[in-house]
N, C-alpha and C positions, 0 to 999 in steps of 0.2 A: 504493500500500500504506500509508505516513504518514495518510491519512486515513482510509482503512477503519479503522488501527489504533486510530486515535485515537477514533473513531466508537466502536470495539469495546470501546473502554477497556484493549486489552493493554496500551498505553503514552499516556504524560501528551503535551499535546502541548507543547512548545518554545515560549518565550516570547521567545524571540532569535531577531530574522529575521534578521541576520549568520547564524547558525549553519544556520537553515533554508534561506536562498538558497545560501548552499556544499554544505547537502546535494543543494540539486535540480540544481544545477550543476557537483557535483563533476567535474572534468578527466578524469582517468585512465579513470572507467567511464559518461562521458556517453553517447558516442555505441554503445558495442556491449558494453556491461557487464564484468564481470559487474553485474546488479541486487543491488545491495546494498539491503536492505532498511533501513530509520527507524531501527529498533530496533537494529540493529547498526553503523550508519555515525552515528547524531549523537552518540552518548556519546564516540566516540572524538574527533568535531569539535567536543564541547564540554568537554572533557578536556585538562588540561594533558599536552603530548608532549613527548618528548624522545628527538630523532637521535642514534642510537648508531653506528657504527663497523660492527657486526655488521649492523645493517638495512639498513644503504648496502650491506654486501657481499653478503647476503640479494639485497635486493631488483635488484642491479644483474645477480645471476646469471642471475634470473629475466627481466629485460629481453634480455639477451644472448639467454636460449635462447628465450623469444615468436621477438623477431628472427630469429633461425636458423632456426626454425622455417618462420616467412613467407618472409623471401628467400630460402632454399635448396632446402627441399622443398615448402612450397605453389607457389608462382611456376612451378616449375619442373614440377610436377604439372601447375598449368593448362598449360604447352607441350604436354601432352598431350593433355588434357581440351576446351580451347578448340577446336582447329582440328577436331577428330571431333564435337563436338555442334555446332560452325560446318554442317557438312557430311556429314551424316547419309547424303545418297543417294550422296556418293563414296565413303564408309568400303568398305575391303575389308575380306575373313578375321575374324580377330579383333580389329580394330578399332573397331569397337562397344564390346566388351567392356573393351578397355585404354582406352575415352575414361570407361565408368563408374566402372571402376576408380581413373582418373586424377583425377576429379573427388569420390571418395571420401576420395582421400587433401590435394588438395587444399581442402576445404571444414573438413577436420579441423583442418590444421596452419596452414591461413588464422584460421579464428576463435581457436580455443586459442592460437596466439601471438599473438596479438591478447590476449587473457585474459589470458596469461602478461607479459604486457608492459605490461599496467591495473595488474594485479596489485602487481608490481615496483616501478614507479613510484610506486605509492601505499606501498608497504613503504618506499621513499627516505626519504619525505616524512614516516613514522610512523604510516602507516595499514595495518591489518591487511583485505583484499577475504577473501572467501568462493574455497576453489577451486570452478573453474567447468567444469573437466572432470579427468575420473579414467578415462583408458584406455579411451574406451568400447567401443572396438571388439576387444575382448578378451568380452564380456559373452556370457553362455551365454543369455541368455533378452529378448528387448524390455522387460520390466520395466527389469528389471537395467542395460538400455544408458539408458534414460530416468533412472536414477540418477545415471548417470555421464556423460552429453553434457548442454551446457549446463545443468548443474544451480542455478543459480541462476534460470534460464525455469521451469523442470520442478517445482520445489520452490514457484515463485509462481504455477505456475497450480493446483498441487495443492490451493495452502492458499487462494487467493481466487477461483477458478471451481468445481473437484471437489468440496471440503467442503462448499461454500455451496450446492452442487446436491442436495446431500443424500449424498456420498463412497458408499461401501459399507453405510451404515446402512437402504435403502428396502428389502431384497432383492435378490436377483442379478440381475433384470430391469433394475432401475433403474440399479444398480451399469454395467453396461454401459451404458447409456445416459449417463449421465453421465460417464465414459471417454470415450466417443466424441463426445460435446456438447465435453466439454474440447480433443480434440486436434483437433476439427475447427475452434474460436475460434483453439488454437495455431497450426494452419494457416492459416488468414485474416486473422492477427495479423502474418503476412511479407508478403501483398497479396491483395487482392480480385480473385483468380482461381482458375479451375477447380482446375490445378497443383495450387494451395496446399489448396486443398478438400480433393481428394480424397487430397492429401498425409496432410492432418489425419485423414482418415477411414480410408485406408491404419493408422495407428498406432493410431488408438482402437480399431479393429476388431482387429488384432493383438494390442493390452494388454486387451481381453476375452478372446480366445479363451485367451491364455494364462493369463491370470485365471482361466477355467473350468476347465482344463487342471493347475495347480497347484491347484482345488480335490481335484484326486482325489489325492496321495500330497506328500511332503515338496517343496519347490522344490527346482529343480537347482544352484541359486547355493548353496545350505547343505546338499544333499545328496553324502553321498562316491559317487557315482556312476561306473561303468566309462566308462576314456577317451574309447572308442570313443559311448557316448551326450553325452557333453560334447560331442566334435568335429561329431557331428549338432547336438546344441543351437545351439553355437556357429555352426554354417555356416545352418542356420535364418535365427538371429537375420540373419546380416550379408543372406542372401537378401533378405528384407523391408526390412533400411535402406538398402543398398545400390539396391533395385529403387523406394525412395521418391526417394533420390538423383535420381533419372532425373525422377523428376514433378519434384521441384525446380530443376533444370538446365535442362529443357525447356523454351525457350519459350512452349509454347503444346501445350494438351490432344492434339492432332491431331498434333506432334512426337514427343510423349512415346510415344502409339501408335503411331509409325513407327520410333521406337529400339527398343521392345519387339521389333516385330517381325523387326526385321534385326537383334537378340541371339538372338532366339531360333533365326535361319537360318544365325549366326554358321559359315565356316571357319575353316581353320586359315590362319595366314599373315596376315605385317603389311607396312604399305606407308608409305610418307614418315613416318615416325616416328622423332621423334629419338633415337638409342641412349642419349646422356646422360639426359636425361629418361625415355626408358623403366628405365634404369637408377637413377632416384631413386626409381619407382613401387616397381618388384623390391623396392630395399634397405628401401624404406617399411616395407614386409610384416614383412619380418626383424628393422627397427631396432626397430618399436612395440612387437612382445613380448618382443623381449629384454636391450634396451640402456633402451629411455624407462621400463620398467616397474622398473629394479634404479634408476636413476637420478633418478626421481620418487620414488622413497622418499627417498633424499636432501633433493630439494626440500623434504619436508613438515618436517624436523628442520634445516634448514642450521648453524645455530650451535650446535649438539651435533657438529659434524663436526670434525677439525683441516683446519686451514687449506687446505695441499694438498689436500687428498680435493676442497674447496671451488671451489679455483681452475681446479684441472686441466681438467674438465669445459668451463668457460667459455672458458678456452682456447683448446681443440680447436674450440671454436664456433666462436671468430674467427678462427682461422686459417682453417678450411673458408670462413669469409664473404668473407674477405677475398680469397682465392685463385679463388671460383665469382664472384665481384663482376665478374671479367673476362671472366668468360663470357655470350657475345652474347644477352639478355633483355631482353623489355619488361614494365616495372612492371606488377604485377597490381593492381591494388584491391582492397582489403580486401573481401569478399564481404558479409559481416552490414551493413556503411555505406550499400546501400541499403535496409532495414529501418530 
């Protein structure tokens, strides 16, 4: 992006390669972002800073909860997630279902604490990152969730693949097209496979059709709309990322169509599944709309808060870490580190 920008003339380019090598190199969002863009990351690295008290507590609150995040509920999602996409032809009942589930909730709480924890660290240090997710799975419409899941991805393919394809200005024919060109490069951008293909083409085709869809009457994200069409919106939308989840996960085209199929044959009834871990999935559900959502509003103001309101939260985080830290698990890897 630095050099298109620079190409483009929005911004001058940097005559301190110190300043330019820290930016291509910066620590905290090398390996899995957030992508901080030129224009917002080198004014800050070539700007005098100064570590405040508040930013240390800011930014450390934010590391704590990444953390929490990864080792309590992602890690513990994959114990759910790993052994049923391991094992696809032994899955019984609804097993299927709680491995996609499982892998939904861990790929969220895997990368955003990851996020949350670039984020932080660079807040330590007197560096402001871009938020790089906002609740997505809360979102009434695939627009909508593509605002708020890695929006620092979403935001730079918008403005350096979509616009430069010609965005929504060719007609609605192109418009789609270019939708679908973008998330199909987005999908081939994680690897050069089918998966990822038809992953990318899964979502471009879903951000047209609901494109065309929202051409006929107000969107449902700013429309006061009856609950009951929300909760359809809403289980839509997760239909579709949840069912992309599965291209993702799958290893291979021919997997992915053999999860489909034994979801859709799905019983009732579960088998060798951890109770804790199916128990972190459960609370997942319940924790993200109604505790992470009053509690990220925090995040966004922290030193407008008193102190307590500040600490507590973080807290509660290590105490849970510290007390689940004894419970029998093997490290997950960060998922986005191979991309």
């Amino acid at each position: 992006s630095y050099t298109i920008d620079v190409y483009r003339r929005r911004m001058p380019a940097t005559r301190d390669l110190l300043s330019f090598s820290l930016f291509v190199a910066f620590f905290p969002q090398l390996v899995a972002g957030p992508i901080e863009r030129a224009k917002q990351l080198l004014p800050q690295i070539e700007a005098p800073r100064r570590i405040t008290a508040g930013a240390v507590e800011a930014g450390l609150w934010l590391l704590v909860w990444g953390y929490f995040k990864k080792t309590v509920i992602a890690d513990q999602a994959a114990l759910v997630a790993n052994p049923i996409f391991a094992g696809w032809q032994g899955a019984h009942g609804l097993e299927p279902l709680l491995g996609v589930l499982g892998f939904t909730v861990h790929i969220y709480c895997d990368f955003s604490g990851y996020s949350d924890m670039a984020i932080g660290t660079a807040r330590m240090i007197g560096f402001h990152f871009s938020e790089n997710f906002r609740l997505p799975y809360l979102s009434v419409s695939i627009t909508e969730f593509w605002r708020r899941w890695h929006i620092s991805l979403s935001s730079w393919l918008r403005d350096y693949l979509y616009i430069p394809l010609g965005g929504n200005r060719l007609g609605r024919v192109r418009t789609y097209v270019n939708l679908i060109l973008t998330m199909l490069l987005g999908g081939l951008w994680h690897g050069a496979s089918w998966n990822f293909a038809v992953w990318g083409l899964l979502h471009g085709g879903a951000l047209s059709l609901h494109r065309r869809w929202r051409g006929r009457g107000e969107p449902i994200e700013q429309a006061a709309s009856p609950v009951w069409y929300r909760l359809a919106s809403w289980a839509t939308t997760m239909l579709v990322v949840t069912g992309g989840w599965v291209l993702f996960r799958a290893a291979s085209w021919h997997e992915a169509a053999l999860i489909f199929r034994q979801l859709l044959a799905a019983q009732p009834g579960f088998h060798h599944v951890s109770p804790f871990a199916l128990l972190v999935v459960a609370g997942f559900m319940v924790h993200h709309g109604l505790i992470v959502s009053r509690w990220t509003e925090s995040l966004r103001l922290p030193l407008e808060l008193p102190l307590s309101s500040r600490l507590t939260p973080a807290a509660l985080f290590t105490m849970l870490l510290l007390t689940l830290l004894h419970w029998p698990q093997a490290y997950q890897p960060f998922i986005y580190f191979q991309f």
